[in-house]
C-alpha positions as CSV (number, residue, x, y, z in Angstrom):
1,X,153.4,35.8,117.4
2,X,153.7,37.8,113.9
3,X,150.9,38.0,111.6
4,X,152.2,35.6,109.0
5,X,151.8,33.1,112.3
6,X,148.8,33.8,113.1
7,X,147.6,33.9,109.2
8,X,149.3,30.0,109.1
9,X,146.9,29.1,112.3
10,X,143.6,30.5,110.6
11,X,144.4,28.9,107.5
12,X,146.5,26.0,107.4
13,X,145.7,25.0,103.7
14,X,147.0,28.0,102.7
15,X,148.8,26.0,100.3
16,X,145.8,25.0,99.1
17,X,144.8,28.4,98.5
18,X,148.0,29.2,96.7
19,X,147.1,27.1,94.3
20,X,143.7,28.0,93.6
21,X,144.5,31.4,92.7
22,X,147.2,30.1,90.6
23,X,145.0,28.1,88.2
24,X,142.3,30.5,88.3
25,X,144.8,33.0,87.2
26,X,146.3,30.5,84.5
27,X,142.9,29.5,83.1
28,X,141.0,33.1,83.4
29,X,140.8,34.7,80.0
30,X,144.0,37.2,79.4
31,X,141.8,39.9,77.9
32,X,138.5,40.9,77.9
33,X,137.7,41.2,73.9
34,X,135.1,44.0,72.9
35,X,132.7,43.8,70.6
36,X,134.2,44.5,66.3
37,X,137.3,44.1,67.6
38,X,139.5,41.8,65.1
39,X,141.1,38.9,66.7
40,X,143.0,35.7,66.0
41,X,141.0,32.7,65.9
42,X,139.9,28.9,64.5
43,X,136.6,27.9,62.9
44,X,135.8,24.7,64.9
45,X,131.9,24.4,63.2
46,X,130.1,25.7,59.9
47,X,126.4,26.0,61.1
48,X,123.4,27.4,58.4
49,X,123.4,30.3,60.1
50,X,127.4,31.1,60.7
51,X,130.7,30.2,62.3
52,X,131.7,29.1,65.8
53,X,135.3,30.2,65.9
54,X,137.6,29.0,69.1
55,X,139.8,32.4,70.3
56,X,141.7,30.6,72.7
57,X,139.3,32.3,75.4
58,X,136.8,31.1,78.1
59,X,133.9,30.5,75.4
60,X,133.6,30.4,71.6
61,X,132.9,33.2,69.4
62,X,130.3,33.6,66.8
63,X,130.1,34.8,63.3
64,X,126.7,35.2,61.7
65,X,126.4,34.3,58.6
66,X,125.2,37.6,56.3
């Protein structure tokens, strides 16, 4: 018996699994932006106090109003 045997024994939904770490890998963010770095992005809401601006990431960004 070969390890890729005994793998498919302990884990027979490893299809399952497959595609778990595909769509967390398709849906996690594709950088990790730093803070007064200039990016790309849409204003989605004018609040009183600033805009909430959608960067195509996990969460929305925030500009203060100043």
């Amino acid at each position: 018996m070969n390890n890729e045997e005994i793998t498919e024994k302990l884990n027979p939904d490893n299809n399952l699994l497959d595609t778990m770490e595909s769509l967390i890998e398709e849906f996690s963010p594709k950088e990790i932006l730093e803070r007064g770095e200039i990016v790309d992005g849409t204003v989605i809401s004018i609040q009183n106090n600033g805009l909430v601006i959608d960067l195509g990431q996990k969460s929305e960004g925030f500009v203060p109003k100043k």
